[in-house]
N, C-alpha and C positions, 0 to 999 in steps of 0.2 A: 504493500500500500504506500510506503515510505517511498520506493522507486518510483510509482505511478505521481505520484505530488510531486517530485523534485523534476521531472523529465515536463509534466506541465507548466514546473515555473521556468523551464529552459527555453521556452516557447516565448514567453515574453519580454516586447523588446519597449522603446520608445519611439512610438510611431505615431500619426495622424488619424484620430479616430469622433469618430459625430457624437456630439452632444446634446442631451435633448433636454433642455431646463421645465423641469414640471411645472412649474409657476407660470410661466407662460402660457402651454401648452393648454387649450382649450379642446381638444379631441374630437378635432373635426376631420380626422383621418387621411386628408390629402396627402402625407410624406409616404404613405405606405406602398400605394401601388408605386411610389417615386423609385423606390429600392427592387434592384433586379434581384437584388440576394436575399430579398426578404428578411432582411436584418432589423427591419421594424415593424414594431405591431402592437397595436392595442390591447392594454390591460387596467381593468379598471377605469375606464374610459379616457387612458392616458396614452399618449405613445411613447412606446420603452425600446430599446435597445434588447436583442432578444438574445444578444452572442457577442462579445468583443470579436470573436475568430468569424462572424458573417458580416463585417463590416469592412468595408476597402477601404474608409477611410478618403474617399473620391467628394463624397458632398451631394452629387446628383438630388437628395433631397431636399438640398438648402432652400430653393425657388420656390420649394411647395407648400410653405409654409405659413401661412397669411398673417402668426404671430412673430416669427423671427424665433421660434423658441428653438430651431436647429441651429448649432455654429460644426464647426469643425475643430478639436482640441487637438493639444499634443500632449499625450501621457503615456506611461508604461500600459498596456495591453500585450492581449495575447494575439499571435502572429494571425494575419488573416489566412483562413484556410477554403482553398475552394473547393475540396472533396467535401468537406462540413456544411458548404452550402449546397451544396448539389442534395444531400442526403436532407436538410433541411426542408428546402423548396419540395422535393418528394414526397416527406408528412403533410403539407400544409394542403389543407382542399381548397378546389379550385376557385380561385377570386369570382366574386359574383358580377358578369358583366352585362351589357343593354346586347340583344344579339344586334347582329348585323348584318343584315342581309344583301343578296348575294341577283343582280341584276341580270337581266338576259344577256348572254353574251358571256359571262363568268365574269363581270365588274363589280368592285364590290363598290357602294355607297362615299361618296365625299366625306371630309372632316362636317363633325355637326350635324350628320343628316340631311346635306343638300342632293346629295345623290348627283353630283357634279353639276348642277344647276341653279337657277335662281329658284325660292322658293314659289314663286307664282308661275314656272315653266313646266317642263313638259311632264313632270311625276303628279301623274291622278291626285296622290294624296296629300299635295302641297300644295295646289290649288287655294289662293285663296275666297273665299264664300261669308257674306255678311248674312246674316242672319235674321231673322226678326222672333222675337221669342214664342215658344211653339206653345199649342193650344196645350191645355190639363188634357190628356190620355183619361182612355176609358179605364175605372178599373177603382179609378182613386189616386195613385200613385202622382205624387209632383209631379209638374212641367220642368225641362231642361230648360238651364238660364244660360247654357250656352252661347253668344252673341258672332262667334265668327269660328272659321277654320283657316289653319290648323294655330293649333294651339301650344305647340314647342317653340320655347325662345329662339332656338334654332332656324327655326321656318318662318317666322310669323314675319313680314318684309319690314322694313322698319319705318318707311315713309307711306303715307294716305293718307285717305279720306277713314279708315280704319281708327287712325289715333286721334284725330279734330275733335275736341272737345272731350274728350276721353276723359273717366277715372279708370285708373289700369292697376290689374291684380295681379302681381308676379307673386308665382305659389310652387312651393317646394312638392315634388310631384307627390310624393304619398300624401298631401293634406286631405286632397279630396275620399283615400281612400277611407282615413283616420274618423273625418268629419261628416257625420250623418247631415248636418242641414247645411252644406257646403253651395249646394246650388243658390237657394232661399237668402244663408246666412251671410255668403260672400260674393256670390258669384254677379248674382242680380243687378245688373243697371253698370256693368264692368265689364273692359275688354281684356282678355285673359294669356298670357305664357307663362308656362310653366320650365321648371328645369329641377334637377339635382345638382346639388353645393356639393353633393360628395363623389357621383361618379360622374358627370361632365366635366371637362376643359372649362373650369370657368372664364376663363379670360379674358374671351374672346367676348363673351357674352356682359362686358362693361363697357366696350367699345358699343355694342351695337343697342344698351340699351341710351345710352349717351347720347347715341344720334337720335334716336323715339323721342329722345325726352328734348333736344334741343331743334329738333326740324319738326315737330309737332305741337299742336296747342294742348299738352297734357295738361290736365287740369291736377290730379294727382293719383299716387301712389302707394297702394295699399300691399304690403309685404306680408305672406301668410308662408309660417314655415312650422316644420315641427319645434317640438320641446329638446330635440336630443342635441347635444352640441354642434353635431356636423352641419346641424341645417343652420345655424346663424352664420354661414358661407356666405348664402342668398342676401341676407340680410346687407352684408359688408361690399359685394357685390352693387347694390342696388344704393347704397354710399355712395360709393366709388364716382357711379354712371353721373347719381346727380350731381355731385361736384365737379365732374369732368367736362358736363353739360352749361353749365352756368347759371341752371334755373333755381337761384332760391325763391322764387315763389311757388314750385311743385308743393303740396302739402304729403308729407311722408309718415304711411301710419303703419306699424307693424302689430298683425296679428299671430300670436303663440296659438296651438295647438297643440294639446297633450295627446300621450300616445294611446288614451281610453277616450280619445272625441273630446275631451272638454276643453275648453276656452282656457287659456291661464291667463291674459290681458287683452 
């Protein structure tokens, strides 16, 4: 046992390895898919360091971080090993992702779901369609408050007649599923894209809401995201656009959604 402890502390040199300051860290999960070696991963809804020896020490997560709570240190650790990540990555089941499908011809779909074209062009389901709110269905059941298609941040174009005079409800995709009067409660009298803070590219998506909010007469902005940490992404995100925009006169209101449908604010 003695041999086994002294041959792993031979292992360790002073090398360049990630830091991840827990204070900071808000667990919105973004550095994780960042790391090829899956050297990090959430515990306790924090993101941890899972191996000194599945670490390169390269940084690749640094960008992904929206707190800055990733740096890069110099310390003694143990030597990075890459048969311990290969055997790593093996355990770990497969990250959960949006599929992506796969066009005539064997093409697979553009970055964001354009399918290599403009949202209002030639894919059926990007089309965009205004809407007028549909009659109460036989039965009893609500009326959909649906108001246009499509309804992915991605797709939805960013300039029209769509956004003129608009109140706009940018909503973290599982709210509608969380929230039983989500139609009724939020949707009603709002023009709607949705996204995920935690498996989308957000990036992209503060650019394009900055041009909505700055080439359109929005009126304002209503942010519906879950309670869990990941989703105040969206939140920071939809910051971002406005200030980047120049509209302080947008009125910005954020509604919380717990993971049992209930309101928290």
């Amino acid at each position: 046992m003695e041999r086994g402890i002294i041959e792993r502390m031979k292992t360790r040199t002073l090398r360049k390895i990630v830091r991840i300051d827990q204070e900071k860290c808000d667990g919105c999960g973004q550095c994780v898919p960042s790391c090829a070696e899956g050297a990090i991963q959430m515990i306790n809804g924090k993101a941890c360091l899972a191996g000194d020896n599945l670490c390169d020490g390269l940084g690749a997560c640094l960008g992904h971080c929206p707190q800055g709570a990733i740096t890069v240190e110099e310390r003694e650790a143990e030597d990075f090993d890459e048969q311990a990540v290969h055997a790593h990555l093996a355990r770990r089941p497969a990250p959960a992702r949006r599929p992506m499908a796969v066009m005539a011809g064997g093409h697979a779909p553009g970055p964001h779901g354009q399918h290599g074209h403009q949202a209002s062009g030639g894919c059926p389901g990007s089309r965009l369609r205004v809407m007028a709110p549909a009659p109460r269905p036989l039965g009893g059941s609500q009326a959909s408050r649906l108001g246009q298609w499509p309804v992915q941040l991605a797709l939805v174009p960013p300039t029209g007649p769509l956004w003129q005079d608009a109140d706009v409800l940018i909503a973290a995709d599982c709210v509608p599923f969380a929230m039983a009067d989500f139609h009724e409660g939020l949707l009603a009298g709002r023009r709607l894209a949705i996204a995920c803070p935690k498996l989308d590219d957000v990036q992209p998506y503060v650019q394009k809401l900055a041009q909505i909010f700055s080439a359109n007469a929005v009126r304002s902005v209503t942010v519906a995201i879950m309670e869990v940490p990941c989703c105040g992404g969206l939140l920071r995100v939809v910051q971002a656009a406005l200030a980047l925009s120049g509209r302080a006169d947008i009125q910005l209101q954020t509604v919380v959604v717990g993971t049992d449908g209930a309101l928290r604010q």
